[in-house]
Legacy VTK file of the C-alpha trace (Angstrom):
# vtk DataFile Version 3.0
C-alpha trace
ASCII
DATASET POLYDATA
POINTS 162 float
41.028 -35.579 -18.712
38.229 -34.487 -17.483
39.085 -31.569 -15.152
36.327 -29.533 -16.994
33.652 -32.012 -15.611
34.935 -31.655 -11.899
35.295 -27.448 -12.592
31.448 -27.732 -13.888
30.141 -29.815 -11.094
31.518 -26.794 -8.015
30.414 -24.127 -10.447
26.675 -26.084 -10.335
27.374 -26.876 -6.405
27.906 -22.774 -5.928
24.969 -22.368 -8.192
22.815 -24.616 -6.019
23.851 -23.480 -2.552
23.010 -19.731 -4.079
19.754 -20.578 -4.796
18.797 -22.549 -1.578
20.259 -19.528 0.589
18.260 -16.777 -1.347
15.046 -19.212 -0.860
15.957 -19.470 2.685
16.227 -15.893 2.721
12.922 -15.155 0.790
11.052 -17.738 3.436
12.415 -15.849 6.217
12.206 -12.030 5.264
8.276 -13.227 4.073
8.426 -14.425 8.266
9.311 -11.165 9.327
7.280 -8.349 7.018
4.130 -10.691 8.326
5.494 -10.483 11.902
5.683 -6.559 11.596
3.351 -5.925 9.215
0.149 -4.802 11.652
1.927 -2.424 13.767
2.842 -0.706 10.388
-0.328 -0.805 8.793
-1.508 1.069 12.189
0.664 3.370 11.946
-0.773 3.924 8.647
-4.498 3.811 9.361
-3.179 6.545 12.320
-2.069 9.031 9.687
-4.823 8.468 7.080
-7.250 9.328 10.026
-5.105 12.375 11.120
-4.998 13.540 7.266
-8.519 13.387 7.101
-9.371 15.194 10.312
-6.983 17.726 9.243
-8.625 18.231 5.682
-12.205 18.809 7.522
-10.916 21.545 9.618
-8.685 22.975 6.890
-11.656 23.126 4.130
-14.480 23.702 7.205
-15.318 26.650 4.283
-16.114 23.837 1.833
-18.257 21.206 2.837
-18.184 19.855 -0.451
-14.772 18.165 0.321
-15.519 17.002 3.521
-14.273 13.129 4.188
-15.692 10.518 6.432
-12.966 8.479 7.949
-14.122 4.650 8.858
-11.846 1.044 9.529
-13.118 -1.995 9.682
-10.755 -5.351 10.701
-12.337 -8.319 8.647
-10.339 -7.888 5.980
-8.149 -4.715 7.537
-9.511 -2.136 5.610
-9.526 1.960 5.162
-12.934 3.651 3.786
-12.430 7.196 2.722
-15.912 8.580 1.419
-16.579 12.083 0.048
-20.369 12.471 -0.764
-20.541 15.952 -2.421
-20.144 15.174 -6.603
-18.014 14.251 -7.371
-18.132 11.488 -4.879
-15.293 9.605 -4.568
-15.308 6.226 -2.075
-11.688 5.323 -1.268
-11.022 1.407 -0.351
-7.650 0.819 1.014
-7.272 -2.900 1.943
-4.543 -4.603 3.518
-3.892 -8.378 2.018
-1.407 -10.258 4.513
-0.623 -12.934 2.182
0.461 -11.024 -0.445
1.995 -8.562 2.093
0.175 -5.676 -0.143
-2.004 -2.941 -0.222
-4.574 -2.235 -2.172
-5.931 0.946 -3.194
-9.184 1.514 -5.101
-11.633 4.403 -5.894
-14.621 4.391 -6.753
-15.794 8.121 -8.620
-19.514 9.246 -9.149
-19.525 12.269 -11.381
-22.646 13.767 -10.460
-26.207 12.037 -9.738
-27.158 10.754 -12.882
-23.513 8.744 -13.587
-22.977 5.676 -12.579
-19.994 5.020 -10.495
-16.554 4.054 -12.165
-13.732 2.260 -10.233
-10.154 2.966 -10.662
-7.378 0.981 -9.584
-5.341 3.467 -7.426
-2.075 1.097 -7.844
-0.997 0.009 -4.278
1.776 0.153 -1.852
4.174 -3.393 -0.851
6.389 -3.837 2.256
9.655 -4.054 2.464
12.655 -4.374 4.950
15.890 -2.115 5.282
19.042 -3.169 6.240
18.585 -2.734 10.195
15.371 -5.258 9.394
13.094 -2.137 9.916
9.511 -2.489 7.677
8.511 0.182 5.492
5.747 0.983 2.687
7.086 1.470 -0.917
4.911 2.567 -4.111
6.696 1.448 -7.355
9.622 0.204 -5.773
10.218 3.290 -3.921
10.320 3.797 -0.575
7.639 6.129 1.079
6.744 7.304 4.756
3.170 6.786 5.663
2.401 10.260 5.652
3.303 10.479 1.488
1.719 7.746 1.484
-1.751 9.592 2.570
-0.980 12.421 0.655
-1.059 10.046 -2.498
-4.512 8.400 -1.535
-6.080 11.844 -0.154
-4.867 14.235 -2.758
-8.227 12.740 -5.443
-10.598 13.907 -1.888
-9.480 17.266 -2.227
-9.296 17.730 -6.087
-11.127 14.736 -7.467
-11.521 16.589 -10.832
-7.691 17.590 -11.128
-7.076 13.512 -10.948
-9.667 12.484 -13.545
LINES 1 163
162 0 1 2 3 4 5 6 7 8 9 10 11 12 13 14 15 16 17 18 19 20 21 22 23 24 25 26 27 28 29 30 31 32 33 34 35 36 37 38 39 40 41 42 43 44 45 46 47 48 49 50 51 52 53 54 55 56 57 58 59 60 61 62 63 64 65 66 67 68 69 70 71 72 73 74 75 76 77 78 79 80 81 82 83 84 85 86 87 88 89 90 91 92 93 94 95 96 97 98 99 100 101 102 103 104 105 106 107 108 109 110 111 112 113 114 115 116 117 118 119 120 121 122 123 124 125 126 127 128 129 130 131 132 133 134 135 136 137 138 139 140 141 142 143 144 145 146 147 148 149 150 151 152 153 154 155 156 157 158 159 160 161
């Protein structure tokens, strides 16, 4: 008899249909993260640049940790930089296909050092339940304002974070 045969074939039938609805899922939540993905990454820039404003007038005293704020759209990218040593130039870049970002920094010591570059690790997108976007760092999820805090915190104690 060969019952066993017919069992094994629906087991690899279930196994296949599985697999084809978790591509079809993966093709389609890719669809939607890249659908909502700029109106989050705005929202992002938005707090970064509110972050920074608010460390210039918080630290007016200390003009060694004031930030200049700039965006630029070709690849979507945040520039943090902090002149006084040690400068610190902060690169966060948005990559659409990989639905990522990246964060890098680069760190001057003082004048006479030459300029290292750190990885800063990154943030990802993903969806909740509801189909809502949101950032996450390590697999967590984080609101775009921790998410600032995390990138800005090296501006205002660059030596703390070396």
């Amino acid at each position: 008899m060969a019952s066993w045969v017919r069992q094994r074939a629906e087991q690899v039938q279930k196994e296949d249909e599985r697999r084809r609805q978790e591509r079809e899922w993966t093709i389609a939540r890719e669809r939607i993260i890249a659908r909502k993905i700029r109106p989050l990454w705005e929202q992002f820039v938005a707090c970064v640049e509110q972050d920074v404003n608010e460390i210039n007038k918080e630290f007016s005293f200390d003009p060694g940790r004031k930030a200049e704020f700039s965006t630029s759209d070709n690849p979507p990218q945040i520039r943090v930089h902090k002149s006084h040593y040690p400068a610190i130039r902060l690169n966060v870049i948005l990559d659409e296909p990989s639905q990522r970002i990246a964060v890098l920094y680069e760190i001057t010591l003082h004048s006479d050092a030459s300029t290292q570059e750190e990885h800063g690790g990154g943030f990802a997108f993903d969806l909740d339940d509801k189909g809502d976007l949101y950032l996450t760092r390590k697999g967590q999820p984080v609101t775009c304002s921790e998410a600032s805090q995390f990138l800005l915190e090296r501006i205002i104690s660059p030596v703390k974070h070396l």
